[in-house]
C-alpha positions as CSV (number, residue, x, y, z in Angstrom):
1,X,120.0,86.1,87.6
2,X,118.2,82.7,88.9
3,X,114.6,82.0,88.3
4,X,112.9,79.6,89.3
5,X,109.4,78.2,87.4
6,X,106.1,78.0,88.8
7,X,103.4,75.2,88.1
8,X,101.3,78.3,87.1
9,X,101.1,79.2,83.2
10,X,100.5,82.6,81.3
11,X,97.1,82.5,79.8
12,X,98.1,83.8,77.0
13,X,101.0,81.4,75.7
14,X,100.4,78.7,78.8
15,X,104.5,78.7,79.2
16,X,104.8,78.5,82.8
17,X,105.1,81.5,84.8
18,X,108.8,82.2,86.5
19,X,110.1,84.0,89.6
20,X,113.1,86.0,89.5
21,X,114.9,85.0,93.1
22,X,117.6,88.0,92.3
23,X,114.9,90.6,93.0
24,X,112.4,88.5,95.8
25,X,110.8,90.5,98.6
26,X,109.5,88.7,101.0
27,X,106.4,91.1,101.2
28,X,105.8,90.9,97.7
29,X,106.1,87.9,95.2
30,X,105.9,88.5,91.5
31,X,106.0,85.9,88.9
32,X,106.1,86.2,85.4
33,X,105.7,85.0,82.1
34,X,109.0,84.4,79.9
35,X,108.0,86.4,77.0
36,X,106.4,89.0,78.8
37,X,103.1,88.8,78.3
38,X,101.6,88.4,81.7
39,X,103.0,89.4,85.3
40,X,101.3,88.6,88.6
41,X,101.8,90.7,91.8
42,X,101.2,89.0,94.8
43,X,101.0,91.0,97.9
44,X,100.3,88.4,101.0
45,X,100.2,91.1,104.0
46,X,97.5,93.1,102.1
47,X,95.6,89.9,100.7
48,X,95.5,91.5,97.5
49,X,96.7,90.3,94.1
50,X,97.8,92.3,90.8
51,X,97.5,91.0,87.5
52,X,98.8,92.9,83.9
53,X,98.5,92.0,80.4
54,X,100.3,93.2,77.7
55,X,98.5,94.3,74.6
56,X,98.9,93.2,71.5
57,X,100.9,95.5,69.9
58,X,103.2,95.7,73.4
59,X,102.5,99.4,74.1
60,X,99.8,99.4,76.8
61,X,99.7,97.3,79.8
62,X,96.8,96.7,81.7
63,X,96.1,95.7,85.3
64,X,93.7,94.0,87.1
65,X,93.8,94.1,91.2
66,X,91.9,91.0,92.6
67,X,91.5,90.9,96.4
68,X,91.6,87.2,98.0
């Protein structure tokens, strides 16, 4: 499995955010955190952007979709 880190961090332990080339789509681009606590979806041929958060006691995730 190769990753590759990004000069973007998690903002929640600011370790920098990594992409996993095993499982890369070219019409979607995740990256995310290490540890787990953050993962972003990028989806370039909708313009739209997913964003999820862990909680803090790791049973709920939560999403945020941000349109660019």
């Amino acid at each position: 499995m190769k990753k590759i880190r990004t000069r973007e961090n998690c903002p929640v332990c600011q370790l920098p955010l990594e992409i996993d080339l095993t499982e890369a789509n070219k019409h979607i681009v995740v990256k995310q955190c290490p540890k787990q606590h953050f993962k972003k979806e990028i989806l370039p041929l909708l313009g739209t952007t997913f964003e999820y958060y862990r909680s803090e006691d790791e049973t709920v995730v939560k999403g945020v979709g941000i349109d660019v």
